[in-house]
C-alpha positions in Angstrom: 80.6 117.4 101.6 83.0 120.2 100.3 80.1 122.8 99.1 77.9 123.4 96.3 81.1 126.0 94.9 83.2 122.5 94.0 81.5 121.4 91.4 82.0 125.0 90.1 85.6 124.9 90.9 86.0 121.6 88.7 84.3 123.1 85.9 86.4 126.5 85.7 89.7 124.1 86.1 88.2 121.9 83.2 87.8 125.3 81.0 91.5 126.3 81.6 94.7 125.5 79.5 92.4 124.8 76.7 90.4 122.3 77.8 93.5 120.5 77.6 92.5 118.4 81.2 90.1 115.8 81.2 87.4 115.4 84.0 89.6 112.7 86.0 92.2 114.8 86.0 90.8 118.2 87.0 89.2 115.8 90.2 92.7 114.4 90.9 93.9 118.1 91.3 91.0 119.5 93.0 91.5 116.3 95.8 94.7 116.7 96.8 94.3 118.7 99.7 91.2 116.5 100.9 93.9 113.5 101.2 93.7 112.3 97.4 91.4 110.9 95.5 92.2 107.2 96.2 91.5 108.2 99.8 88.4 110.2 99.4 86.8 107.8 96.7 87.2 104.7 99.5 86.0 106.7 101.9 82.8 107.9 100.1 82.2 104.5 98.5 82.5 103.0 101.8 80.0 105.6 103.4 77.5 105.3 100.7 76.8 102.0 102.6 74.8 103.9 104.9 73.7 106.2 102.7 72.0 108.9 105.3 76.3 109.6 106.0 77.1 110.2 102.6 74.2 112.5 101.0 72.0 114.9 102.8 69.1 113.4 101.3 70.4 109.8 102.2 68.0 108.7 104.9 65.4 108.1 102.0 67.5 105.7 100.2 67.5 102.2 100.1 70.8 100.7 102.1 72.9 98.5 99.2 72.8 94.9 100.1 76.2 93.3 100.6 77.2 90.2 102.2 77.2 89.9 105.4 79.8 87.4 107.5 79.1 86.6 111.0 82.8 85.8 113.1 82.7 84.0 116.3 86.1 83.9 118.6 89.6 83.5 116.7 87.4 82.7 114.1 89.0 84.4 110.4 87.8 84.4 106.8 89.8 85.1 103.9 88.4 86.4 100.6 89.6 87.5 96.6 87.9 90.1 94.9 88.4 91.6 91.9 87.7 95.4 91.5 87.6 97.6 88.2 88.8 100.7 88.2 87.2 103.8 89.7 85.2 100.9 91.8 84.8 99.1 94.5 83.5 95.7 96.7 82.4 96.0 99.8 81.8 93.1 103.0 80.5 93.0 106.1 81.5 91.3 109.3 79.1 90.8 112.4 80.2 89.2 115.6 78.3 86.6 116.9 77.3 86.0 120.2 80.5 85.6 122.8 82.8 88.0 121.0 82.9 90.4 124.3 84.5 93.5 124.6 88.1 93.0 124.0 87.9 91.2 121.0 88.9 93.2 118.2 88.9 92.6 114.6 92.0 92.2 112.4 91.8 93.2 108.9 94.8 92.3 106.4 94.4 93.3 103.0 97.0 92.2 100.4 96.0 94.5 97.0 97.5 96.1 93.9 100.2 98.0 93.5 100.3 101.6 94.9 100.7 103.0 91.5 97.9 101.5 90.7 95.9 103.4 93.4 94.1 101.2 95.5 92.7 102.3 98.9 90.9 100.5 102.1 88.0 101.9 103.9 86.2 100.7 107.0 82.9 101.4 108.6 82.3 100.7 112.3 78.2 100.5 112.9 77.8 100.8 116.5 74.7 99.4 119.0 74.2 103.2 119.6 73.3 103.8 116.0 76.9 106.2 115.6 79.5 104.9 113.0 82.9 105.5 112.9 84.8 105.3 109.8 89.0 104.6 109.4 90.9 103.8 106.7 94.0 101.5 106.3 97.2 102.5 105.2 98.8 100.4 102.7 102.0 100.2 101.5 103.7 100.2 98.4 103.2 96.8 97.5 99.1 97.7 97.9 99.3 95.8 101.6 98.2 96.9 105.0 96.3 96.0 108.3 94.1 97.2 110.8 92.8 96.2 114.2 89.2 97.6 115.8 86.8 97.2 118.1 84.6 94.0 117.6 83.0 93.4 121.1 79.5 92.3 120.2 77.8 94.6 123.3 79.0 97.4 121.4 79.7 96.7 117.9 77.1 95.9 115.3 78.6 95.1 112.5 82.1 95.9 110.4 82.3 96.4 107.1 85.2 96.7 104.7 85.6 98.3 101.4 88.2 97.6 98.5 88.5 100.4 95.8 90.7 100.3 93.1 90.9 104.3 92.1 93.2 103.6 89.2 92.7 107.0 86.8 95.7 105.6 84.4 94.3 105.3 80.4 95.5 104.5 77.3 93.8 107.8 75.7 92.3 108.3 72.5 91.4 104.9 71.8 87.4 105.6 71.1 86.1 104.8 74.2 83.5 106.4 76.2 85.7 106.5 80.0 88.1 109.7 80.5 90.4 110.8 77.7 88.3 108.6 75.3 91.0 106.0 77.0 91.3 102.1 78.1 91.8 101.9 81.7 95.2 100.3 82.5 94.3 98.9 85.5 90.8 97.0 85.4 90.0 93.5 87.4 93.0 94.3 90.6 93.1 91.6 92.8 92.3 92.2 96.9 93.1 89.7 98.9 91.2 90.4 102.1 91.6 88.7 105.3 89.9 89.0 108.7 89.9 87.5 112.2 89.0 88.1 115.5 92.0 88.2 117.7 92.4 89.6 121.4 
């Protein structure tokens, strides 16, 4: 997505100071002015769904198999998950028949802290075939919401990904993640809840 010269980029920022910044780090840096990492990590995890939208190569690859929640009208589900770091869990939401145009779909998400880096990512899979991806804005408590389209005649399906983008370590402690570290911030809790609402 940002050109073949970014892999090169990270590499010659890795080789500077030393070596003195590790791979997470040099990515952090590099991603700023893409929106962050915790932005651009949801956003990629979330699109790897349909894989054909995240790699050039994707329409040969199998489609992940998630679960799949079918919603009827004012009809809402409420879920946990918990997410390691530099991971995520994704659902999907389909209406079912008699969810007409104006109904939309609300999406709360209660997560971790924002030091902790969490993000929220949504995929819209239209009747057309098109998608159309947002993300939620969370505060600093980790919690946000979102409303879209969820008319059946013209949405397929919805489908909602947590991602805990935690990069904090305890370094130097023999293991084989970034900095030889512990990550800080493994098993975050999402609550996730949806319903349709008009």
């Amino acid at each position: 997505k940002y050109g073949v010269n970014f892999v090169k980029r990270a590499w010659k920022k890795a080789g500077k100071r030393g070596g003195r910044l590790y791979s997470i780090q040099v990515l952090k840096r590099l991603l700023r002015s893409k929106g962050g990492l915790a932005k651009v990590y949801a956003k990629y995890a979330n699109a790897s769904l349909v894989p054909k939208l995240a790699f050039p190569e994707g329409a040969e690859y199998a489609r992940p198999k998630i679960r799949t929640i079918k919603l009827g009208k004012r009809k809402g589900k409420r879920l946990t998950r918990r997410v390691h770091h530099l991971s995520s869990r994704s659902v999907r939401f389909a209406p079912r028949s008699g969810v007409k145009k104006r109904w939309r779909l609300q999406v709360k998400v209660n997560g971790p802290a924002r030091r902790t880096s969490p993000a929220v990512a949504l995929l819209i899979q239209k009747r057309n075939g098109q998608f159309v991806q947002k993300t939620m804005r969370l505060n600093k408590r980790g919690s946000g919401r979102i409303r879209v389209s969820f008319g059946r005649r013209k949405v397929a399906a919805v489908s909602v990904t947590l991602a805990n983008a935690s990069t904090r370590y305890r370094c130097h402690k023999r293991n084989i993640f970034a900095c030889r570290g512990i990550s800080l911030d493994d098993k975050q809790r999402f609550t996730l809840r949806v319903r349709t609402v008009r």
